[in-house]
N, C-alpha and C positions, 0 to 999 in steps of 0.2 A: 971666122970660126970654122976649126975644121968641122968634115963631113963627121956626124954620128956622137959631138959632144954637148949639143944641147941637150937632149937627155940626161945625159950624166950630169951636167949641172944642173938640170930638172928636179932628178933624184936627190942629188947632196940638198939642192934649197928645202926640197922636202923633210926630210932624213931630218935639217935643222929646224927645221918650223918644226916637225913632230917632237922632239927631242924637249923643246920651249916649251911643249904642252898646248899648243896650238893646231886646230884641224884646219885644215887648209882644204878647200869643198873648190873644185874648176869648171868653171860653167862652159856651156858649150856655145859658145855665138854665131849668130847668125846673120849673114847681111845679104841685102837683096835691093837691085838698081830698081829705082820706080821708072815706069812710062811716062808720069808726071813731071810736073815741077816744084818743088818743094813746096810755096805755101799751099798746092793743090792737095800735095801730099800728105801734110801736118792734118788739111781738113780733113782727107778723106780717113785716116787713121783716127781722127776723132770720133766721126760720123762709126765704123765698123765697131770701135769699141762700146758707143753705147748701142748701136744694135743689137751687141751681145749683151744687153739687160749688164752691162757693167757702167760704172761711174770712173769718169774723168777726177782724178783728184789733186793731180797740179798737172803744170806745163813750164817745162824751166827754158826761159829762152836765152841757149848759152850764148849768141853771139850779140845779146844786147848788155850781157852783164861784163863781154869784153872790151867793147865800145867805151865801156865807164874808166879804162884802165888805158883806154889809146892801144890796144888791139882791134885787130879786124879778121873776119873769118865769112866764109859763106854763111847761110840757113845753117842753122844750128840747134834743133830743140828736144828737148825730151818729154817723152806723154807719160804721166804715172797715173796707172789706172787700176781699178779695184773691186770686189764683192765684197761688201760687209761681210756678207754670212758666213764668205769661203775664209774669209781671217779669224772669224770669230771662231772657227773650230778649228783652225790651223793652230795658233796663237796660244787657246787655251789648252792644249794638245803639246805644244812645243815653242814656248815662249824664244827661243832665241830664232826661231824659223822668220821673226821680222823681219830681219835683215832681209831676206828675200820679197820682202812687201813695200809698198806695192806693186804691182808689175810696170816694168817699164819697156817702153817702145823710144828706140834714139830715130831719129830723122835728122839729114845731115847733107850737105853738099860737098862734094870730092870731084874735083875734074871736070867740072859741065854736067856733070850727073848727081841726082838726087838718089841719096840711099839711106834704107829702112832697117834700122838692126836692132836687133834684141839679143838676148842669152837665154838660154833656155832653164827655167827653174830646175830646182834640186832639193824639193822639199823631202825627198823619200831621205838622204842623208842624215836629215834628223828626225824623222821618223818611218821607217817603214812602211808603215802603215799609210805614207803620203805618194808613194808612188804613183799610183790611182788618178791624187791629185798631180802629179806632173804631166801625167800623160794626156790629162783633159787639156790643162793650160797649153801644153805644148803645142796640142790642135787647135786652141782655139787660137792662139798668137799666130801659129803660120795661118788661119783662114786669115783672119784679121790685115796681115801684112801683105799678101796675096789679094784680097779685095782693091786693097789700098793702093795698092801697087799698079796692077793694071791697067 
């Protein structure tokens, strides 16, 4: 692809998602090599999340459910984690804002290294008034990932 056309075809897919009636919200990701090694890491990301007075509310472990299929992949897993209270005024406030719930933390092995990624919430998009709440979450995922990591 030439220099300077991903954009443009950035814009046109846009242009056509908007056009559908469709908002298109792009998260920002973040990824980060742990000093660990993965199952160290899966634990230590559990341990920081409920530190922070949040709940574990699943863990999907991608490379076991490829296993089932006759694929194979490193440590694979995703943490979904959560505050009641921070959904229940999210939610009730801007019910399609779920989609962004519950937070999630990936953990993943690439290359002999264990890496920690997330996207950074965008609750303000649908509502304004949620920015506040991005910006807490946003600190507290990097503390969280940064504990974990080290």
């Amino acid at each position: 692809m030439e220099k300077g056309t991903k954009p443009i075809i950035a814009a046109a897919v846009m242009a056509i998602t908007i056009s559908l009636g469709t908002t298109v919200l792009a998260a920002e990701r973040v990824d980060t090599a742990s000093n660990k090694g993965f199952k160290q890491t899966v634990e230590a990301v559990e341990k920081a999340v409920k530190a922070r007075g949040m709940m574990v509310v699943g863990k999907i472990d991608h490379q076991n459910m490829l296993t089932m299929v006759g694929g194979q992949i490193g440590g694979s897993v995703t943490i979904e984690f959560g505050k009641p209270d921070m959904g229940k005024m999210v939610l009730t406030m801007a019910p399609e804002a779920g989609l962004e719930m519950p937070g999630k933390i990936y953990i993943f092995e690439k290359a002999g290294k264990t890496v920690v990624s997330y996207s950074k919430t965008s609750f303000g998009a649908y509502n304004p008034e949620f920015n506040k709440v991005d910006e807490m979450m946003g600190m507290t995922v990097a503390e969280i990932v940064k504990e974990a990591t080290k």
